[in-house]
C-alpha positions as CSV (number, residue, x, y, z in Angstrom):
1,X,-8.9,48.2,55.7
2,X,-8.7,51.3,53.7
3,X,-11.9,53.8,52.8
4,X,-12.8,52.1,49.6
5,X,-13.5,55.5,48.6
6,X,-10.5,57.0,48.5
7,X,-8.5,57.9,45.6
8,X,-5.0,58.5,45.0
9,X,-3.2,60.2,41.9
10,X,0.2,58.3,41.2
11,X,2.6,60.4,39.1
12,X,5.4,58.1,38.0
13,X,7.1,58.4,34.3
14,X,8.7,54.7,35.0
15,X,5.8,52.4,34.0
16,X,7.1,49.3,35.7
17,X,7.1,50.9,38.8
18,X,3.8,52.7,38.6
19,X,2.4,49.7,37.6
20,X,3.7,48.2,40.9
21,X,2.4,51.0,42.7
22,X,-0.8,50.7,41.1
23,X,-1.5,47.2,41.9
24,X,-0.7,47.3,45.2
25,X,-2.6,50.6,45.8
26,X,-5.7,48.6,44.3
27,X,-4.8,45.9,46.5
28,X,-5.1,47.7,49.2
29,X,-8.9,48.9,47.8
30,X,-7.8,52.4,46.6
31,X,-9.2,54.1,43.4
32,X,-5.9,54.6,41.5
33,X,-5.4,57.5,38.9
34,X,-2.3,57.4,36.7
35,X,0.3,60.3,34.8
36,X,3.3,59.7,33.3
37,X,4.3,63.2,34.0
38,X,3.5,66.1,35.5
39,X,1.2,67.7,32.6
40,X,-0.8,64.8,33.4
41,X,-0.9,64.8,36.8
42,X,-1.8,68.7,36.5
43,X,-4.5,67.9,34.1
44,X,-6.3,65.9,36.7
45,X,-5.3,68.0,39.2
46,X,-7.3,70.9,37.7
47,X,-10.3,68.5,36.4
48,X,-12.9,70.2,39.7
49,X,-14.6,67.0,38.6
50,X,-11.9,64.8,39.9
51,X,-12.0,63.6,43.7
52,X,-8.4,62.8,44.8
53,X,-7.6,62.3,47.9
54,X,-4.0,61.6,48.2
55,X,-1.0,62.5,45.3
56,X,1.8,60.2,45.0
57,X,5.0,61.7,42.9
58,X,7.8,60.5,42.1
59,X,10.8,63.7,42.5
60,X,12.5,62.9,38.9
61,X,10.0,63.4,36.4
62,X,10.5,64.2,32.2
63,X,8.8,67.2,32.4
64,X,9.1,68.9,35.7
65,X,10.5,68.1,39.2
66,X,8.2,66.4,41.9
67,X,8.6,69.3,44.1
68,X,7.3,72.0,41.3
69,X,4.3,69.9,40.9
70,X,3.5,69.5,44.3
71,X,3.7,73.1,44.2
72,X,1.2,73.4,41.2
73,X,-1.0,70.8,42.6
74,X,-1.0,73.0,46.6
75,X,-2.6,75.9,44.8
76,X,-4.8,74.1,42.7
77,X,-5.7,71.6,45.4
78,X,-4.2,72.9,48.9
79,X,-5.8,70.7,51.3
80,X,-4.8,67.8,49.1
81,X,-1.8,65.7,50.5
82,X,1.2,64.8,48.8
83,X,3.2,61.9,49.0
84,X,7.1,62.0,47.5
85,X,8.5,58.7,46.1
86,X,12.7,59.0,45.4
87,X,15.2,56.8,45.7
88,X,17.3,59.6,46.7
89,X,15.0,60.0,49.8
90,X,18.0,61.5,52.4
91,X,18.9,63.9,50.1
92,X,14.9,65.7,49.4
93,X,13.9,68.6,51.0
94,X,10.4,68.2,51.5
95,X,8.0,71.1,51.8
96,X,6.0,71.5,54.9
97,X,3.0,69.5,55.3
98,X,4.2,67.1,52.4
99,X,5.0,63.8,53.0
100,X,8.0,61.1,51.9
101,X,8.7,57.2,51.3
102,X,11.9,56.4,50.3
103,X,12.2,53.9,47.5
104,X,12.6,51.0,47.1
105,X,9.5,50.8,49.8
106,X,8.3,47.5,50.3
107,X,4.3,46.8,50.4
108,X,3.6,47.3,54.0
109,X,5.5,50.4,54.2
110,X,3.7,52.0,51.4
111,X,-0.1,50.3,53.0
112,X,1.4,52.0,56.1
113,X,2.5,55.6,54.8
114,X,-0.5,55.9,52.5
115,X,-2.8,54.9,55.8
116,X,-1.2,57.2,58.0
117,X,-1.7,60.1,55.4
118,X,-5.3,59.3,54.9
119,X,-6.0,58.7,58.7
120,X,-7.1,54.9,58.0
């Protein structure tokens, strides 16, 4: 069973799928925040407020590209890890320290990645 405690950003313009990702992150008994885009993720992100423990990104989104937010988000937040979601998983290069599931993913694997990630 997951910390109940933590919480994980999930930045995903396609609100199908972040709804997806949502429930089952919230199944899984994770606080979930939610951005469309990257401005949003980023307002969060710099909100000292805000506890997040893990960000989830998609690679493709509107405003920016996953990997320049994860970028943004290290040297606002650079113990925080990050998570890429693409369906286009073989052809990402990932920076170091940052992590990767492939979509589509199926429940377990993303229970299993975002555990791993958070040491659960």
């Amino acid at each position: 069973m997951s910390d109940p405690t933590s919480t994980i950003l999930v930045v995903e313009d396609d609100s199908i799928v972040r709804m997806l990702i949502i429930d089952v992150l919230e199944e899984l008994e994770y606080q979930v925040l939610e951005a469309a885009d990257g401005a949003q993720a980023l307002t969060y992100l710099g909100n000292e407020g805000e506890i997040i423990d893990l960000m989830m990104t998609d690679k493709g989104l509107p405003d920016m590209d996953g990997i320049q937010l994860a970028k943004k988000a290290a040297e606002l937040r650079p113990s925080l890890p990050i998570l890429f979601a693409s369906g286009y998983a073989e052809n990402i290069e990932v920076p170091p320290g940052m992590h990767l599931i492939g979509k589509p993913f199926s429940i377990d694997q993303l229970r299993d990645k975002v555990n791993s990630i958070l040491g659960a």
